[in-house]
C-alpha positions in Angstrom: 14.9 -14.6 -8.0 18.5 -13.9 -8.2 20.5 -13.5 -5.0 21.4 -10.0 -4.8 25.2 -11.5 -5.2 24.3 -12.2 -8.6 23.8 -8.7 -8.6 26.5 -6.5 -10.7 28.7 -4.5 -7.5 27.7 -1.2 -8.0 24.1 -2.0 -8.5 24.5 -4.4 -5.1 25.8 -1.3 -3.1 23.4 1.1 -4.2 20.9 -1.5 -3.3 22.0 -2.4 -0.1 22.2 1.1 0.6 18.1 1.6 -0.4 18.0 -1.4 1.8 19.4 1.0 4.9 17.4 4.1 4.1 14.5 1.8 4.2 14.9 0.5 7.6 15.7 4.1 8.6 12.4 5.6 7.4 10.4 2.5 8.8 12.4 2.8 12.7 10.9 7.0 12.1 7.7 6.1 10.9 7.2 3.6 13.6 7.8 5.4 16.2 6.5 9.0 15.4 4.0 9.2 17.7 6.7 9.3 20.5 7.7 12.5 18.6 5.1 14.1 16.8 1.5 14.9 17.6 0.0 11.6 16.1 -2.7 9.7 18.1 -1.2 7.8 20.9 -2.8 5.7 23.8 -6.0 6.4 25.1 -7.2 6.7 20.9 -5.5 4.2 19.5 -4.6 0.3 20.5 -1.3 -1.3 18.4 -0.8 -4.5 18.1 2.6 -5.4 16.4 4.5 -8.4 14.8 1.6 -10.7 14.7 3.3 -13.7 11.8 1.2 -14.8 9.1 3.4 -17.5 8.9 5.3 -20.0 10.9 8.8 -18.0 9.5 7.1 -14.9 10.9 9.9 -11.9 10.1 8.9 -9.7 7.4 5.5 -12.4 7.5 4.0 -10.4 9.5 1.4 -7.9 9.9 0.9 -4.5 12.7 -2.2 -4.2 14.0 -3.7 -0.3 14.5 -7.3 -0.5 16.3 -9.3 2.1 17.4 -9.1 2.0 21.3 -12.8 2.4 21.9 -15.6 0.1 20.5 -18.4 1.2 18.4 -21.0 2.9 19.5 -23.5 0.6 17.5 -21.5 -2.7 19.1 -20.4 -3.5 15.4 -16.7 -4.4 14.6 -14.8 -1.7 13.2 -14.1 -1.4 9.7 -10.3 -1.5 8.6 -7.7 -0.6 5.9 -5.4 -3.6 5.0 -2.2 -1.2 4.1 0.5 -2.1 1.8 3.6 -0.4 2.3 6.1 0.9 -0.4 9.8 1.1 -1.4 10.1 -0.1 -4.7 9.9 -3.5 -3.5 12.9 -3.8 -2.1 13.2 -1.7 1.1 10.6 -0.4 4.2 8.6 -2.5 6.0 5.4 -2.8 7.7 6.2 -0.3 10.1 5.8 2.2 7.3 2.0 1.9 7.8 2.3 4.1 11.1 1.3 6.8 10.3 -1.7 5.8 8.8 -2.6 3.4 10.8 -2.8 6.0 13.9 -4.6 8.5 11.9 -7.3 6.5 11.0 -7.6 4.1 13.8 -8.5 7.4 16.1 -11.0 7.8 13.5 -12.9 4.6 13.9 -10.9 2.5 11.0 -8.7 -0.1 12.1 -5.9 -0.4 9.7 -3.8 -3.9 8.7 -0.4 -3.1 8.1 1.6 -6.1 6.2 4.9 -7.0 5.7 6.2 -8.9 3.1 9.5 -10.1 2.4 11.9 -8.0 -0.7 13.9 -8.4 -3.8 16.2 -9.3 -4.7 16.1 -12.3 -2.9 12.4 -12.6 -3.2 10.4 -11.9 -6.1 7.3 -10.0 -7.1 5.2 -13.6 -7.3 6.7 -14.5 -3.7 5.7 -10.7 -2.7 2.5 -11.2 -4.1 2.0 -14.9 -2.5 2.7 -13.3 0.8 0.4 -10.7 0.5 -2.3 -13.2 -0.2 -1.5 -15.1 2.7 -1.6 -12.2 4.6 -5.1 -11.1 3.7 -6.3 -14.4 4.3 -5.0 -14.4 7.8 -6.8 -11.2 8.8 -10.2 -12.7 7.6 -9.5 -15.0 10.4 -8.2 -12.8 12.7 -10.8 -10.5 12.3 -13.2 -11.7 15.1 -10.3 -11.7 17.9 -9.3 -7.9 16.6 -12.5 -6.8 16.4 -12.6 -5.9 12.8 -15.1 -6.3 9.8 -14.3 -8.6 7.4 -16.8 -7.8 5.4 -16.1 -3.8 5.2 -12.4 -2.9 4.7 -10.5 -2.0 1.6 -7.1 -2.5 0.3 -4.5 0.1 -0.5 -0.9 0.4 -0.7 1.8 3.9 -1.7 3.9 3.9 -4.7 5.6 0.0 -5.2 3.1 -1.1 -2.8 0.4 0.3 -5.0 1.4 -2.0 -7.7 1.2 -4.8 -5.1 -2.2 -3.5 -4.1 -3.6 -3.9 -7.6 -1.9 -6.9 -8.2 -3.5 -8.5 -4.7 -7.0 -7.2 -6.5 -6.9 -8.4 -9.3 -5.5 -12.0 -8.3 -7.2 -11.9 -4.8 -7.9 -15.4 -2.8 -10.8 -17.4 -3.6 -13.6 -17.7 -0.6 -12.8 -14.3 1.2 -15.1 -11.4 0.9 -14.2 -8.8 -1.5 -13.4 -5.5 -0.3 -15.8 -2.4 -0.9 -12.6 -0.4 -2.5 -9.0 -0.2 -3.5 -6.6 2.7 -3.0 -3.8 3.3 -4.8 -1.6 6.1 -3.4 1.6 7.5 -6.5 1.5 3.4 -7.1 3.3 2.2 -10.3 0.8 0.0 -12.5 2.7 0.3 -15.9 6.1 -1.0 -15.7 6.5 -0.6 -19.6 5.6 2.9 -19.9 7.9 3.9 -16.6 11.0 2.6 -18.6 10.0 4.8 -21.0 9.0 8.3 -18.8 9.8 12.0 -20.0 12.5 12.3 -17.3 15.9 11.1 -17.2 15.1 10.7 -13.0 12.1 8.3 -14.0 13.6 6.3 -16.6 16.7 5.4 -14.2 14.9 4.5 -11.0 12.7 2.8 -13.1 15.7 0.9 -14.9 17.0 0.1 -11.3 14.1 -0.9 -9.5 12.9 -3.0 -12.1 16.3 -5.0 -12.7 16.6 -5.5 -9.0 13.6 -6.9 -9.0 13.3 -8.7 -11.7 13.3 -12.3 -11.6 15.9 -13.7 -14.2 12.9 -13.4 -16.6 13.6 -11.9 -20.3 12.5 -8.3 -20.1 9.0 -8.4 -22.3 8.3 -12.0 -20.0 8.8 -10.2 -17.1 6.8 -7.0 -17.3 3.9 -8.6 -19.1 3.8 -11.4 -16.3 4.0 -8.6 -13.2 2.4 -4.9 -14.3 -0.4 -4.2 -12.4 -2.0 -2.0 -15.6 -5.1 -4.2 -15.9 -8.8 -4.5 -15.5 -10.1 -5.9 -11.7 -12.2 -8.6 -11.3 -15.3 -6.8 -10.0 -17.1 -3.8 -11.8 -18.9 -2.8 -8.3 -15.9 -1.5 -6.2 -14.8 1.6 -6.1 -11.2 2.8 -6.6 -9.9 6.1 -5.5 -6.1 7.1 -7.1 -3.8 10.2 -5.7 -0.7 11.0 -6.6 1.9 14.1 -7.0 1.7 15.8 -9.9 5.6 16.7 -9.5 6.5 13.1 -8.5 10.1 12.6 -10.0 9.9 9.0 -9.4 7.1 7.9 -10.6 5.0 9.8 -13.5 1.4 10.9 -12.1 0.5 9.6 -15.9 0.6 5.7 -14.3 -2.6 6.8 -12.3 -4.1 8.7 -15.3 -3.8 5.6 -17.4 -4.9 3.1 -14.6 -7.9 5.2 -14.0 -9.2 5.3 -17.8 -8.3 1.4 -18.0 -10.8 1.1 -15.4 -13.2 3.3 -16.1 -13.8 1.5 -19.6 -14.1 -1.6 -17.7 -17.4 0.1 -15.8 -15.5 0.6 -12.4 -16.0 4.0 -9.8 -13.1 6.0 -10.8 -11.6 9.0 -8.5 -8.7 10.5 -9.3 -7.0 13.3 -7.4 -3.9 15.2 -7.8 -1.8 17.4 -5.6 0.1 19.8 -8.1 3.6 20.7 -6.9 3.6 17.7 -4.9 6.7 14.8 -5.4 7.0 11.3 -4.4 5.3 10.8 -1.0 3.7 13.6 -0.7 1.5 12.7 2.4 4.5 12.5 5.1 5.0 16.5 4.7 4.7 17.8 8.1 5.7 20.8 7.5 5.8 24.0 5.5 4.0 24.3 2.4 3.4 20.5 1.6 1.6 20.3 5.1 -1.9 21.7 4.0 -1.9 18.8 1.0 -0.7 16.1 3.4 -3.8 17.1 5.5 -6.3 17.1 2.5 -4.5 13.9 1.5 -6.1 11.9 4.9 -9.0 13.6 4.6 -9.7 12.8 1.3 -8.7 9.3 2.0 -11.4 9.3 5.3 -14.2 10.6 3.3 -13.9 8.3 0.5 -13.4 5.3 3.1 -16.4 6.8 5.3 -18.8 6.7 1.8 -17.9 3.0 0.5 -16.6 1.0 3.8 -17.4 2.2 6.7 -21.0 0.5 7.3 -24.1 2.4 7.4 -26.4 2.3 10.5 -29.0 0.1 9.0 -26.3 -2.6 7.5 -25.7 -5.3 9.7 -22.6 -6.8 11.0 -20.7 -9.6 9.6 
């Protein structure tokens, strides 16, 4: 991957200035439950900066467990959450919010970090992700998590990397009872080409940046995530904006009928009027779909990984 000096200047400032914004909204979503009403102590038990890696940094994953055990004994089931900013900003920390939502529900949730373009590529993004996932299967006892009920999911760049992690997922780990992908990009081809003049240039900037010195046609056709999983039996559910200016809600559309052709469990859900993330309204209008948007996300995660009372534990 090019070093963003190689980068032309403007393009280099603009991106160190994502680079800022990103940190910015990561320091806010990490700490909004000292500011907002999300679960706090006594519901929810966080564990942070735990390295996957000896190099640790961005290597690492946060932790989000519910703060009471089971009432059955078993481990808790858990979301392994991938973060977004167009691969090249945010950072674990952006998993907050969700992680704290569902933990005081009874689902742990994984939050990992990975380290960002332009000095790492998307098969060093998707190498650390792997390592990641691999790390919490043997974590899992110590945390108190199922590694045998948990799902994947990621928002917007990170729902590329989610689908990517799927479909090229380590040998010799269990495979998880659904995938998530929240306004994720899957098509890189078809977001060069969107409707809107927004679309086309984040997508003309993002991709650039990220890009790894590879001709153009090399380099989508090595990295989009618009192809079939390898398992038939694992549900996926897709949401997305129908108003997102960044990325068209059309990427989930054609993921979804991809997969359905391939046999797989299909839901997609929409939020009209609804942009880019969506989810983090708190206030006003947007606030009702936010809160349909976790509940939608609990009952699907309730109905495919959260064990029933008769399964036994891993």
């Amino acid at each position: 991957m090019p070093p963003a000096k190689d980068l032309p200047i403007p393009q280099r400032i603009f991106a160190r200035g994502i680079r800022e914004l990103g940190h910015g909204l990561s320091a806010l979503a990490g700490t909004a439950h000292l500011w907002t009403g999300l679960p706090d102590k006594g519901k929810v038990q966080a564990i942070r900066n735990v390295p996957y890696t000896e190099r640790g940094g961005r290597q690492a994953v946060d932790v989000f467990l519910p703060a009471k055990t089971r009432a059955d004994g078993k481990p808790h089931p858990f979301l392994f959450f991938i973060h977004g900013g167009g691969w090249i900003m945010g950072d674990r920390r952006m998993g907050a919010v969700t992680g704290r939502l569902l933990a005081s529900r009874g689902i742990a949730v994984v939050s990992a970090g990975y380290r960002l373009a332009p000095g790492h590529g998307l098969a060093h993004q998707l190498d650390d992700l792997q390592r990641a996932i691999s790390f919490v299967h043997q974590k899992a006892p110590e945390w108190g998590i199922d590694p045998k009920h948990y799902a994947l999911a990621g928002e917007s760049a990170g729902g590329h990397l989610t689908l990517r992690l799927a479909q090229e997922f380590p040998a010799g780990l269990p495979k998880p009872r659904a995938v998530v992908g929240i306004y994720g990009l899957y098509d890189f081809d078809s977001w060069r080409k969107a409707k809107t003049t927004q679309q086309r240039l984040a997508a003309s900037f993002f991709l650039t940046t990220v890009k790894a010195g590879d001709p153009a046609e090399h380099f989508l056709d090595k990295h989009h995530a618009h192809r079939e999983l390898p398992w038939r039996d694992v549900p996926v559910l897709l949401l997305h904006g129908e108003a997102d200016g960044l990325v068209p809600v059309g990427q989930s559309h054609k993921l979804a009928k991809l997969l359905k052709e391939q046999g797989v469990d299909v839901t997609v859900k929409t939020y009209p009027g609804r942009g880019h993330a969506f989810n983090y309204s708190a206030r006003g209008s947007g606030r009702k779909d936010a809160i349909d948007f976790y509940k939608t996300l609990m009952i699907f995660l309730h109905d495919h990984v959260v064990p029933r009372s008769k399964e036994k534990a891993a």
